[in-house]
N, C-alpha and C positions, 0 to 999 in steps of 0.2 A: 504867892511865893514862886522862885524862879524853880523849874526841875533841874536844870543844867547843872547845876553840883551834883547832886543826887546820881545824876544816869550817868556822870563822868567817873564815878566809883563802881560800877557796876560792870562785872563780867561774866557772859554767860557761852558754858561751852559743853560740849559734849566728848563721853570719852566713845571713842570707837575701836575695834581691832577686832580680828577673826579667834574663833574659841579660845579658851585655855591659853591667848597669851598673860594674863596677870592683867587681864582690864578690873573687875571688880577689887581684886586687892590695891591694885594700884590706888582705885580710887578712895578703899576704905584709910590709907596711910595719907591721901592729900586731906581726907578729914581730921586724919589723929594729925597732922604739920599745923594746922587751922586750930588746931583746940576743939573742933567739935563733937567729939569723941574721947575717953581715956584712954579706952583699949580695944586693939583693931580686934575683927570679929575673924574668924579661919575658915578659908573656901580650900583647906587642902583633902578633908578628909568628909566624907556624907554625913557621915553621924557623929560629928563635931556635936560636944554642949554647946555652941554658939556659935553663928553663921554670920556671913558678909550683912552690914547693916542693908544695904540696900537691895538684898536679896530675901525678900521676906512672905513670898509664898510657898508653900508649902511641898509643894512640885520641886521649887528652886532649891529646898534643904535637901530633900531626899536624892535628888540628880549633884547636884555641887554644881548647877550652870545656873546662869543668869535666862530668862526665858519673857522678862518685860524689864521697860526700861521704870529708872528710882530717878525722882527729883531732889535734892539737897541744896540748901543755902547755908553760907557759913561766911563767916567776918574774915579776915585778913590783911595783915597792913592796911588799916582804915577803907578796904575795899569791901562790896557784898558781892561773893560770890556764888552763883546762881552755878551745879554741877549736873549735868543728867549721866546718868549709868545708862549705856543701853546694850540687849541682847547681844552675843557676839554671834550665839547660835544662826547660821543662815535663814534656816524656815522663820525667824522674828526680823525678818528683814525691813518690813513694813512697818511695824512700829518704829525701828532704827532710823527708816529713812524719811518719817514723821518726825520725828525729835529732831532730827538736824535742820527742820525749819523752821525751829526757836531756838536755834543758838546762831553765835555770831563766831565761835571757833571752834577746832576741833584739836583733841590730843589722841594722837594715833599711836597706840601700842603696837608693840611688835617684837613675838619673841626671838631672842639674838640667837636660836636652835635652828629655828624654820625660816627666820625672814618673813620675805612678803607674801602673806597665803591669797587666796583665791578670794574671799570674805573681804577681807581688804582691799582689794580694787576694787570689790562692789562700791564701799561706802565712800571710796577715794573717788568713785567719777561722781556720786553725788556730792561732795564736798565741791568739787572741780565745778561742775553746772552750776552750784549755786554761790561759788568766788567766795566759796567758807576756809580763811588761812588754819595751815593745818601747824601743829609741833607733833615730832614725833621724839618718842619715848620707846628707847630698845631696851627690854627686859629679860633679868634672867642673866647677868653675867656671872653669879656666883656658882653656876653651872657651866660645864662644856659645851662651848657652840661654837659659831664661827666666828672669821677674823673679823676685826669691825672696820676693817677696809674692804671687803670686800662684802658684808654687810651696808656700805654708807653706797658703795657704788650700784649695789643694787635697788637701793631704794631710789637713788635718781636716775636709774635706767628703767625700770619698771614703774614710777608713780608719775617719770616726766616733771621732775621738779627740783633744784638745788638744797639738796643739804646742806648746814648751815652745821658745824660742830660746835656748841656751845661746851660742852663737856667730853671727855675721851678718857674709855678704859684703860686702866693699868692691871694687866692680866686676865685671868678670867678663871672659872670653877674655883679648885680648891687651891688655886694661886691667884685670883682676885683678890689685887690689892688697894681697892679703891677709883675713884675717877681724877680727874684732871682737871679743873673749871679753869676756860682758855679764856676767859672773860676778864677773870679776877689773878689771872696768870699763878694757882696755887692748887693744890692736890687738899680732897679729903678722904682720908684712909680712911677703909670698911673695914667696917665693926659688924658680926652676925647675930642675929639671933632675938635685936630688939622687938618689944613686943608695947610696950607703955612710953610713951613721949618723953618719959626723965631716966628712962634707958637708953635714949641717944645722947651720944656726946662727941659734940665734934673734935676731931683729928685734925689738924691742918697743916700743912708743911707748905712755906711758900718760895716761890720760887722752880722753874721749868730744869735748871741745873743746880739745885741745891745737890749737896753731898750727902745728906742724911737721908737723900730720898735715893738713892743710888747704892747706899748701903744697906740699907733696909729691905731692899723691893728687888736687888738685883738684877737681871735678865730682864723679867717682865718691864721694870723702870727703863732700861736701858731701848729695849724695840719700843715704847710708849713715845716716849724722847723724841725716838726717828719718826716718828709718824706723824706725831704733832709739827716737829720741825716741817717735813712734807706738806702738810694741813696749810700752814701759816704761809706756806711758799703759793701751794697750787689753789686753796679754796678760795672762793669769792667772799668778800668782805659782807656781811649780814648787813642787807636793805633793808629797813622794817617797809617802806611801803610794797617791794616784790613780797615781800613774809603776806599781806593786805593782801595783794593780786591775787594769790596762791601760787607764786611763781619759786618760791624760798620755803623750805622748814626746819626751823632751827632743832637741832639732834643732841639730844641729850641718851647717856645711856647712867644704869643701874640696877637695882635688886629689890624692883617692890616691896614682896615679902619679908626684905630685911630693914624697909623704911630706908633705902639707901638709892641717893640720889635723886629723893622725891623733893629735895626743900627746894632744890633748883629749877623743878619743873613748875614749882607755884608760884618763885619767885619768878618767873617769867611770864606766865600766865596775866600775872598781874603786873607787871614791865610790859607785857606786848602785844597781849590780847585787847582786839578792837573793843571800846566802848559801843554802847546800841548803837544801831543804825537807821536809817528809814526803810521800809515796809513797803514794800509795792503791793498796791489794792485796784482791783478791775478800774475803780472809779480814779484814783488818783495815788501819789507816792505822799507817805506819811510820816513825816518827821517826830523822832520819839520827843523831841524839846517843846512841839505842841501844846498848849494848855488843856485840849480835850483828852481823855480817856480813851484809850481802843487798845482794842485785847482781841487776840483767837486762840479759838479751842483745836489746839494740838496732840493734845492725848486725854481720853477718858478710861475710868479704871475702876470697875466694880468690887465691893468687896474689898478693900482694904481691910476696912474691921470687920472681920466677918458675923459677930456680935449684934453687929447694929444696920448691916446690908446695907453698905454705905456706898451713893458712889458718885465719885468725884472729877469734875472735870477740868484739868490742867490748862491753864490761860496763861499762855504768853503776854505780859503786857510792852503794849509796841510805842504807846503814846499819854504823854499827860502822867496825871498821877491817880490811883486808886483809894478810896474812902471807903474804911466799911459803914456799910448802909446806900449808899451811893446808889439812884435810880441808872440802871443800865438794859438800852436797849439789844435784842436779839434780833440783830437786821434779817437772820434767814426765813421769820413771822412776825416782825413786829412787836412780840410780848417783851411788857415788862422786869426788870428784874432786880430786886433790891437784897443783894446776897449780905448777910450779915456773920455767919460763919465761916467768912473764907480763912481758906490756911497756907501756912507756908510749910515745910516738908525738913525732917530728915530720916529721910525713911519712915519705918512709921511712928515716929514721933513726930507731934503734930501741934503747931504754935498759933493764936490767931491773931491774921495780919489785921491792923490797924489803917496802915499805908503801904503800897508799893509804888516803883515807880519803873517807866521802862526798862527790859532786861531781864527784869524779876518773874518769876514762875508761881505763879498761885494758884490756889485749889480752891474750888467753888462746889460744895456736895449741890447735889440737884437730885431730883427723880425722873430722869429724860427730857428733863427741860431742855436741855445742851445736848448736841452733837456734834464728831471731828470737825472741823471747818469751821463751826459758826464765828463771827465777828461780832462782838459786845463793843458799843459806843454808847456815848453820852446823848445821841439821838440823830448824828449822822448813818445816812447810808453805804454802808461802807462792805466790801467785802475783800478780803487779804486771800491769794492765790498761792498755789503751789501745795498744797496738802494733796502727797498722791495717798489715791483706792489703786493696785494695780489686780489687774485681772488675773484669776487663780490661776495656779498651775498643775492641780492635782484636785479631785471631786472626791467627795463618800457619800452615800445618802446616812442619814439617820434616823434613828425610831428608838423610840422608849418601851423600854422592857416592863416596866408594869404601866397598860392605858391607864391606869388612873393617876398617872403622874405627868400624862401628857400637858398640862397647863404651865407646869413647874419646867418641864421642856422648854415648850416657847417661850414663856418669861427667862429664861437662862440663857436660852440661843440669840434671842434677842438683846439683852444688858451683853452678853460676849460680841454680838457683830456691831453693837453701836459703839464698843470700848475699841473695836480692830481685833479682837485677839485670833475672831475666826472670820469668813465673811460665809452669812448663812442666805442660802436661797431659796423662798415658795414656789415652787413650780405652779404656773399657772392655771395645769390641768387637774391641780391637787392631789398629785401624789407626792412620798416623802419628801420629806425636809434635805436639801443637798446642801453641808458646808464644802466652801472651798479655802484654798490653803497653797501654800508657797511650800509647805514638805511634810512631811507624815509627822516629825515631832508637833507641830501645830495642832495634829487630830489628838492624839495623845493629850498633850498638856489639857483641850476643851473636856476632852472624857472624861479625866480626872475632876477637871472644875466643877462639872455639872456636878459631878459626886459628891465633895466635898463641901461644894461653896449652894448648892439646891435642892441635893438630895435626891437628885434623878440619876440612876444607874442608864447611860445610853448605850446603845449596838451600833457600830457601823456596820455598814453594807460598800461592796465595790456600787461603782456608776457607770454608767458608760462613756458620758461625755467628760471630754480632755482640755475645754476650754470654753471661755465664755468672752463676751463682748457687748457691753452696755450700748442700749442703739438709742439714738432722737434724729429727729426731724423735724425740719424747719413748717412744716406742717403736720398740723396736733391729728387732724382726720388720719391723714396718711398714716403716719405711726399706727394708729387706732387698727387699722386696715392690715397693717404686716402685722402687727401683733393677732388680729382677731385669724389671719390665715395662717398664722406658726405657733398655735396655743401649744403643741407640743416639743416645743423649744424655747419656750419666755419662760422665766421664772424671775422674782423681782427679789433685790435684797432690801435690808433693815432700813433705807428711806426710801421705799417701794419705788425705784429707779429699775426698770426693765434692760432685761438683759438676753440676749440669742444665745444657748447650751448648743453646745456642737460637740461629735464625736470626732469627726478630722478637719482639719484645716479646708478640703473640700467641702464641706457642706457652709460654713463660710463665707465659701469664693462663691458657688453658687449661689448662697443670697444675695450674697452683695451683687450680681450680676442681673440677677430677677427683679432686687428693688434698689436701683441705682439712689432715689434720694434718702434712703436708711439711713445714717452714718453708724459706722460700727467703732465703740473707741474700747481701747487697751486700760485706757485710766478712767476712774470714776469719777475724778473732781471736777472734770468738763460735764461730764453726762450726766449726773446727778441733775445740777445747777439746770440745767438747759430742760431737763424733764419735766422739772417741777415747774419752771414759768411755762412750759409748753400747757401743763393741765390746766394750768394758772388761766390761761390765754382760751 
């Protein structure tokens, strides 16, 4: 049977945006628009009875932030839509910028207070490298912010990209009177306060010069008016293929938390977001309408249920169609794999899939069978690029406070650095354990884990080194040779992939000067790869 129906319904995207703009609520309301949900869960308060569905560790309740990213699928105008939540926190930047290499769009929040934060260009130049069309969603108009002209100009002075106004506010805080859909050339007046899906009702008033909308909304209608008139003069007409390029983002604005302005953002989603695409693999470009199966593991995630020390590895499927029971190869050894449990997600409610087909996000429990990167086929060899490891930017050593939990240790630091949450380093010359990490929430969130989810109480300690750089060599002796003469600066992480610990950028420059054929890299998804055929060899 043909896939091409199947993956021509299929949209998979990621929401992105720097902290506390209303990424997580936003998403929980695209659920409750979906039906997948009754009632959205409240990330306004810590000790809320009931938290954002897809925020469901235990860290995440206590803080009110998101700190890993949630996989969801959910139906929609006869479409399946594949959603990922990811961290907006900075220091989870790595996980973030893993999730954005299984999806094929992105919905960029952004609150209408602050505008374009810092966080937000990070994720915006990887969207940008990887030609991921982005919509943007400005939140937060039921409060005072700024003007949304000056607003819309910012984002395509600072992101380098044409706004597209799909929608435009009529007022704003406690004179927000709704939006404007320029599409459908009619106003739906905001309603506050929905919380249940049959508490929304829509308002509509059609017409850009109706009189009831001038009476109603005064002033605010009246400079809404001038602006759209402005809009329809000055903006560029919406290209869907520039929207493709990432040259266009269509702008929508609203009030997550009050479910307003969210139906527009899905109906577009699903109006504009790219179907799968083909997959570039070291070996070849993979088209998802294939009849073979091929899949990579994007994200892994211990501990879901912590009940049952579950843990699960998140596979983008890229090609063909998936069968449970289906013989699937793990091209990174060879082994076979005949996964019978896999699931599909909402949060942690948990379905088992029968079939997927490209697009779709599946979860495969294992017990380290799978790691980030691997590629799953039906028996070709294949490997799909672009999963970065980037190199820490901050060290702690650690050590367990009672030794005789040291086991419970390693097995923890270990399932944590194969999931991404930390990256954990053996020094070579055996002493402590060094995680490293993109910012000190990342040390925190692991201390807790270990607590919680192992039952190891850990200590950090300062380190001295500020950076590290994964080394190979196009000769295995060689390598052998700089690592046997700098035992006191190798230490290896969780796919025993060696790596140079440096305390300043000189000592560095010096190696690299003393052993010219080293190669020293920033990323690990070159240097892993390259290590392990080098032992191989």
């Amino acid at each position: 049977m043909s896939t091409g129906p199947e993956i021509a319904r299929r949209r998979t995207f990621a929401i992105i945006s720097h902290p506390d703009a209303g990424k997580t609520t936003l998403t929980e309301k695209l659920l409750l628009f979906a039906g997948a949900i009754q009632i959205a869960g409240s990330v306004k308060a810590r000790k809320a009875s009931r938290h954002a569905t897809s925020d469901w560790m235990e860290i995440e309740k206590q803080r009110g932030i998101s700190v890993a990213s949630s996989v969801m699928q959910m139906e929609y105008r006869d479409c399946v839509i594949n959603l990922l939540d990811t961290p907006g926190h900075q220091d989870f930047s790595e996980d973030t910028f893993r999730v954005l290499t299984a999806v094929d769009a992105a919905l960029m929040v952004i609150d209408a207070a602050n505008g374009v934060e810092a966080q937000t260009l990070r994720l915006l130049d990887v969207c940008r490298a990887r030609g991921t069309p982005i919509l943007t969603f400005v939140n937060k108009m039921d409060r005072e912010v700024r003007e949304p002209l000056e607003l819309m100009d910012e984002i395509e002075r600072v992101l380098g990209m044409s706004a597209v106004p799909f929608t435009w506010p009529v007022g704003m805080g406690k004179r927000f009177h709704g939006v404007y859909d320029l599409r459908r050339d009619r106003m739906r007046v905001f309603r506050a306060g929905a919380e249940h899906l049959d508490e929304v009702h829509d308002d509509i008033i059609e017409g850009l010069d109706n009189p009831v909308s001038v009476e109603r909304f005064g002033a605010e209608y009246a400079t809404a008016q001038g602006e759209i008139g402005l809009l329809r003069d000055a903006s560029p007409e919406f290209d869907r293929q520039e929207f493709l390029d990432g040259k266009q983002s269509p702008l929508f604005f609203g009030s997550a938390v009050n479910n307003f302005g969210v139906r527009e953002v899905l109906d577009a989603l699903v109006d504009l977001a790219p179907t799968p695409g083909p997959r570039v693999a070291i070996q070849r470009s993979v088209d998802p309408a294939e009849e073979k199966f091929s899949g990579v593991v994007f994200k892994i995630q211990a501990n879901m249920d912590p009940a049952h020390r579950d843990r699960i590895a998140f596979v983008r499927v890229c090609s063909g169609r998936f069968d449970r029971g289906m013989r699937l190869k793990v091209c990174r050894n060879g082994k076979e794999l005949r996964p019978n449990t896999v699931v599909s997600f909402l949060s942690q409610r948990r379905e088992i899939v029968d079939t997927a087909y490209a697009g779709d996000i599946i979860g495969i429990p294992n017990h380290g069978t799978l790691q980030l990167g691997d590629t799953l086929t039906e028996g070709e060899d294949l490997q799909f690029t672009g999963l970065p490891y980037f190199a820490p930017e901050s060290f702690q050593a650690v050590e367990v406070a009672d030794p005789l939990k040291i086991k419970q240790l390693r097995i923890g630091l270990q399932q944590l650095g194969e999931e991404g949450a930390i990256q954990v380093f053996k020094p070579a010359d055996g002493s402590a354990l060094l995680l490293g990490a993109v910012g000190q929430l990342q040390f925190e969130v692991v201390v807790h884990r270990l607590k919680t989810e192992y039952g190891v109480a850990a200590r950090l300690a300062g380190s001295r080194y500020k950076l590290a750089r994964w080394i190979t060599c196009d000769d295995p002796l060689e390598l052998r040779r700089f690592i046997d003469a700098n035992q006191h600066r190798i230490a290896y992480d969780v796919v025993e992939a060696p790596a140079f610990m440096a305390a300043y950028e000189s000592e560095l420059r010096v190696a690299a000067e003393l052993a010219p054929k080293i190669k020293f890299h920033a990323l690990r998804e070159h240097a892993g790869r390259v290590f392990q055929k080098g032992l191989a060899g």
